[in-house]
TILUM-116377 format. One line per 10 residues: number of its first residue (from 1); for each residue z, x, y of N, C-alpha, C. Coordinates in steps of 0.2 Angstrom, whole numbers, plus 5000, padded with zeros to 4 digits. Each point is the difference from the previous one (the first is absolute). Layout:
N
NUM> Z,X,Y,Z,X,Y,Z,X,Y ~ ...
***
This chain:
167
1> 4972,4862,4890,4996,5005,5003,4994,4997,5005 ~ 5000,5004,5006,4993,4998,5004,4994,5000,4999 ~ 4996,4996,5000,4994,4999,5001,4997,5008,5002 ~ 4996,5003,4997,4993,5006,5004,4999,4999,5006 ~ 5000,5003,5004,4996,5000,5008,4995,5002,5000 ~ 4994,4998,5002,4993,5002,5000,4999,5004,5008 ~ 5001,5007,4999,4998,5003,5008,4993,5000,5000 ~ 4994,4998,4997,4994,5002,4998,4998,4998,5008 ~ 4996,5008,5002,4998,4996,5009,5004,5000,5004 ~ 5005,5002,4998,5005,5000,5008,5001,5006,5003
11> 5001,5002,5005,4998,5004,5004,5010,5004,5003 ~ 5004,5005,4997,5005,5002,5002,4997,5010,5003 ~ 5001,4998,5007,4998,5006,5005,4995,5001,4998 ~ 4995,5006,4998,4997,5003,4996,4996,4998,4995 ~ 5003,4998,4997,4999,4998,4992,4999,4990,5000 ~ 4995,5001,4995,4997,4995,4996,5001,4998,4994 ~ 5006,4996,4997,5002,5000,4994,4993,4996,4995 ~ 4998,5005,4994,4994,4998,4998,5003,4995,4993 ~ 5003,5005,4997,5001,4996,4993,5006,5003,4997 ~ 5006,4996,4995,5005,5001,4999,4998,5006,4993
21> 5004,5004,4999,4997,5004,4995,5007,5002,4996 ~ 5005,4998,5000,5006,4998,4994,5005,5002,5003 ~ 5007,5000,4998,5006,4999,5001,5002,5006,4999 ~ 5007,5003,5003,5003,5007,5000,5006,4997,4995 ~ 5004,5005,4997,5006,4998,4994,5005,4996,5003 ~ 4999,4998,5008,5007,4995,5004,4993,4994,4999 ~ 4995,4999,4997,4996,4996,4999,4999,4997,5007 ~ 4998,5007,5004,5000,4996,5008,4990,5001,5001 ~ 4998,4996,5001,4992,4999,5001,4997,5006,5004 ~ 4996,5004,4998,4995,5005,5002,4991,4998,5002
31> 4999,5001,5005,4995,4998,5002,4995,5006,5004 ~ 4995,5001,4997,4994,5003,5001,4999,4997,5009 ~ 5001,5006,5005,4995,4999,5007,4997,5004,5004 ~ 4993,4998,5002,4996,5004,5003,5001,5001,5008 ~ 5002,5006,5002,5004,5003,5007,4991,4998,5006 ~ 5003,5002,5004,4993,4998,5005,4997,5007,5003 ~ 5004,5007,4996,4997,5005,5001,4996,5003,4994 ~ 4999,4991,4996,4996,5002,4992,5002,5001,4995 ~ 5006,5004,4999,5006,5000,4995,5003,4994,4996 ~ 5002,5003,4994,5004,4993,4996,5006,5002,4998
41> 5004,4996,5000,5007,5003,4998,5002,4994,4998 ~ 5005,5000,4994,5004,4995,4997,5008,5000,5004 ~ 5002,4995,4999,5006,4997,5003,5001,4995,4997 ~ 5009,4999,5001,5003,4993,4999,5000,4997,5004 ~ 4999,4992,4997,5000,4995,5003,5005,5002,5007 ~ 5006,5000,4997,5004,4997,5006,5001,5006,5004 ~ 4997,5005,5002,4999,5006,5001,4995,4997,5008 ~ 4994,4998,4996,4993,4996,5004,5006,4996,5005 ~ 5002,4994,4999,5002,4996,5003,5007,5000,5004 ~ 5004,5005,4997,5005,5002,5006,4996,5005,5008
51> 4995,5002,4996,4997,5005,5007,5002,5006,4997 ~ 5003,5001,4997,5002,5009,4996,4995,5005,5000 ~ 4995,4995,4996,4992,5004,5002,4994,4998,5001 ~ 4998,5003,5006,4996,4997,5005,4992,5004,4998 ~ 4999,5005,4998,4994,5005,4997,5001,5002,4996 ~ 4995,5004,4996,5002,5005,4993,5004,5007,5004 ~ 5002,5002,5005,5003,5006,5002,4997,5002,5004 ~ 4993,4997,5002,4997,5004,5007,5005,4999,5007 ~ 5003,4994,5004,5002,4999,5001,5006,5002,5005 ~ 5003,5003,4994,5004,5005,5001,4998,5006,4999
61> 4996,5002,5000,4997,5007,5001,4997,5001,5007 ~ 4995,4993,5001,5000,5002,5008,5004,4999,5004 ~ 5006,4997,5001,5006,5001,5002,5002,5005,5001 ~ 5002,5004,4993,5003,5005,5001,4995,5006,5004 ~ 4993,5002,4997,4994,5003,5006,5003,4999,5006 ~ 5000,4993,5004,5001,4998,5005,5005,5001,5005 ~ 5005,5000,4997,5008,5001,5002,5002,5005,4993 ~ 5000,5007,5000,5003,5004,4993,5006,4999,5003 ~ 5002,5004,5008,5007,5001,5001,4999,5000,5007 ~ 4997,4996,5003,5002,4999,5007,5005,4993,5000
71> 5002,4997,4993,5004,4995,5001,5008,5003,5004 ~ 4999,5005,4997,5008,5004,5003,4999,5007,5006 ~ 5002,4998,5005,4997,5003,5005,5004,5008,4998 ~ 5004,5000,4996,5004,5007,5000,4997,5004,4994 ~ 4993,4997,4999,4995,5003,4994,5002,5000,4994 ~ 5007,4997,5000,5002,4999,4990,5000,4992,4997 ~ 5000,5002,4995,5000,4992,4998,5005,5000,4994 ~ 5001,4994,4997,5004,4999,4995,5002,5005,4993 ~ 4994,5005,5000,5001,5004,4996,5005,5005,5002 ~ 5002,4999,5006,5006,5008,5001,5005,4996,4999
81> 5004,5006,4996,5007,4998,4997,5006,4998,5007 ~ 4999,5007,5004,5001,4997,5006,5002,4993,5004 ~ 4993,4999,5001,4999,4992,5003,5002,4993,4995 ~ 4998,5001,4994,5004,4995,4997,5007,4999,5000 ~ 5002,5007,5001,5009,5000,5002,5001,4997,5005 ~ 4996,5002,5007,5003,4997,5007,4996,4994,4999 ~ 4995,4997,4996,5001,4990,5000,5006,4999,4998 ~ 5000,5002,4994,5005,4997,4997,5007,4998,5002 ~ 5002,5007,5002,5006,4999,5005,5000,4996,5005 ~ 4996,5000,5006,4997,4997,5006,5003,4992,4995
91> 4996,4997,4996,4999,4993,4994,5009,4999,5001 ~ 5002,5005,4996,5006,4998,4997,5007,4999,5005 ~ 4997,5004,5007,5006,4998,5003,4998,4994,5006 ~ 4993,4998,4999,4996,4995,5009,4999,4992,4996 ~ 4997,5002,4993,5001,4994,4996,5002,4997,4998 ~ 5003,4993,5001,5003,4996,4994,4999,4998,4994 ~ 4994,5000,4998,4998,4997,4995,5001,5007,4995 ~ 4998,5004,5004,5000,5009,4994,5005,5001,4996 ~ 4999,5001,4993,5004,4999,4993,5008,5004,5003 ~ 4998,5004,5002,5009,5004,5004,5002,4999,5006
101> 4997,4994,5004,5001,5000,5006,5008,5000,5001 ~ 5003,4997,4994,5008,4998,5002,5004,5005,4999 ~ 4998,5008,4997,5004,5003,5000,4998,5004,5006 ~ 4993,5001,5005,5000,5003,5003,5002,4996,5008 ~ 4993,4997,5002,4998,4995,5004,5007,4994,5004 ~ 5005,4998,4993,5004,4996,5002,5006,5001,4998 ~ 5001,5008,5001,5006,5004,5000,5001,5004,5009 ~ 4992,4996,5004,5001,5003,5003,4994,5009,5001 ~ 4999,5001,4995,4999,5007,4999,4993,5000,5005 ~ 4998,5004,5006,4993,5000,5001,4997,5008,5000
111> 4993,4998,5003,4995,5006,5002,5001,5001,5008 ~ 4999,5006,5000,5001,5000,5007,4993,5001,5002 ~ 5000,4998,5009,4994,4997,5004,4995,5006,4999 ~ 5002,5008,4999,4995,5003,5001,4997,5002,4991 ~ 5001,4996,4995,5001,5000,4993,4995,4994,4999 ~ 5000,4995,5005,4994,4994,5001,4994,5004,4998 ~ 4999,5006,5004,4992,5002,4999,5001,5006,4996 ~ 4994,4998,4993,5000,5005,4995,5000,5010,5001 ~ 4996,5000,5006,4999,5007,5000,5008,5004,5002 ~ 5001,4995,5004,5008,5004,5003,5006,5000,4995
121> 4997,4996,4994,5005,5001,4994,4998,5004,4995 ~ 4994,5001,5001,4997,5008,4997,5004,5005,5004 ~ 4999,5000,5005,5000,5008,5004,5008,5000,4998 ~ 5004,4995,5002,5006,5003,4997,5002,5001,4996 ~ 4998,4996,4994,5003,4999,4990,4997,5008,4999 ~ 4993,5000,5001,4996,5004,4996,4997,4997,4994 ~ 4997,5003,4997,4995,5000,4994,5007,4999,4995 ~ 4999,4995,4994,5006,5001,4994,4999,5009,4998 ~ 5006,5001,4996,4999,5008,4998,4996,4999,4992 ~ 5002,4992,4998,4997,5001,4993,4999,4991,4999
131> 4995,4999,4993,5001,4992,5000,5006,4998,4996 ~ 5006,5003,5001,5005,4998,4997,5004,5000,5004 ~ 4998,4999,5008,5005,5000,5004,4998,4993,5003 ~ 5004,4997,5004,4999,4994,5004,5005,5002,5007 ~ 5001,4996,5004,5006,4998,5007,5004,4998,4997 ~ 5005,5004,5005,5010,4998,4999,5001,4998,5006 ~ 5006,4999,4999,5004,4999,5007,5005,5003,4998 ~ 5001,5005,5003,5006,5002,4999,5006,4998,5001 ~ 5002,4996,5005,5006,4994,5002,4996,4993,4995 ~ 5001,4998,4996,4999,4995,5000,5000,4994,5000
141> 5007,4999,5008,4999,4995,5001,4994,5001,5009 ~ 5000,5003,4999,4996,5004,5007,4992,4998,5000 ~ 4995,5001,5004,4994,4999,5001,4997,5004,4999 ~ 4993,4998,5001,4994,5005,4997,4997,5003,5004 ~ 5004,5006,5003,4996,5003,5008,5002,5010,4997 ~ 4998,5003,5006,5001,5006,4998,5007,5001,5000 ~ 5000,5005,4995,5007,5003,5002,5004,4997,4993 ~ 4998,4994,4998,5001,4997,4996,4998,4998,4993 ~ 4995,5004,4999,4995,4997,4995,4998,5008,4998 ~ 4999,4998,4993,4998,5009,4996,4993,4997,4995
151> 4998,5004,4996,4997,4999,4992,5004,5002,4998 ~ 5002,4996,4995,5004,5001,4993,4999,4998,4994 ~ 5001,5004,4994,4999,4998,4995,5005,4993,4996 ~ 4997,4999,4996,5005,4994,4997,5007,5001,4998 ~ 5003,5008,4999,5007,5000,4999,5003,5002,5006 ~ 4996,5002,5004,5004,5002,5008,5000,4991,5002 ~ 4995,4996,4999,5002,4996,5004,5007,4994,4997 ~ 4997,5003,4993,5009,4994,4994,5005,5003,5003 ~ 5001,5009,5002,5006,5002,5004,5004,4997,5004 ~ 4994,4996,5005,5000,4998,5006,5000,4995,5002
161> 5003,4994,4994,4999,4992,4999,5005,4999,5003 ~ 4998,4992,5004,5007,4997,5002,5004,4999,4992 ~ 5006,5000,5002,5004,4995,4994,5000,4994,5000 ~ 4998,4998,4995,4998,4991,4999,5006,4997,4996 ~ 5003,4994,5004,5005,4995,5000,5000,4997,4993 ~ 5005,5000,4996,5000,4997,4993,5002,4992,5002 ~ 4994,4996,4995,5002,4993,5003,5004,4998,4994
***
């Protein structure tokens, strides 16, 4: 087992790590530190030192003040079910690294250019009808462009599975 770290006096963003004040049950060090907007807040060790946490939360609250939702020029942000769908998909079929890239992305399957920008894939999807619906494709060996894309629920979309190859 390693030696204790002493942060005592070190300075991570904001915070001033003052004194170690005990272990959480992964027996991971918790440290007492005073923010530079006055506040105190407890944090882990490795928390401090990876950068994870830079203030007790103010921070990110001016942040958020600063920038609420001008981050996304089409005024929505991560919270609409919507927009999570078109990263996602945008992710799965332009990334390689994206956990489904291979069934999307390196099958060929894409987005089409006018589907690049969020709002045009509003105006033609629409609003989901419910949060039990997500994007189909309805060909699905086809793309993700109008004409070809619906909300479905999850036994419209099992309908509408490719057939998978028995190995």
């Amino acid at each position: 087992m390693s030696a204790a770290i002493d942060l005592s006096g070190q300075r991570f963003g904001r915070l001033v790590a003052i004194r170690r004040v005990g272990t959480n049950k992964n027996k991971q060090a918790i440290w007492l530190c005073y923010c530079d907007c006055g506040s105190s807040t407890e944090t882990l060790c490795g928390q401090l030192r990876s950068g994870m946490t830079r203030s007790c939360g103010c921070l990110h609250m001016e942040q958020r003040l600063r920038f609420p939702r001008q981050v996304f020029k089409h005024g929505e942000g991560y919270e609409s079910p919507e927009y999570r769908c078109w990263h996602l998909m945008l992710k799965r079929c332009q990334n390689p690294n994206a956990p489904n890239y291979s069934y999307y992305g390196a099958r060929g399957i894409t987005v089409c250019e006018a589907w690049q920008d969020y709002p045009a894939f509003l105006s033609d999807m629409g609003r989901k009808p419910s949060e039990s619906h997500s994007i189909d494709r309805i060909d699905g060996d086809g793309n993700y462009e109008p004409g070809n894309c619906r909300w479905a629920t999850k036994g419209e979309q099992r309908r509408n599975q490719r057939k998978r190859r028995e190995q």
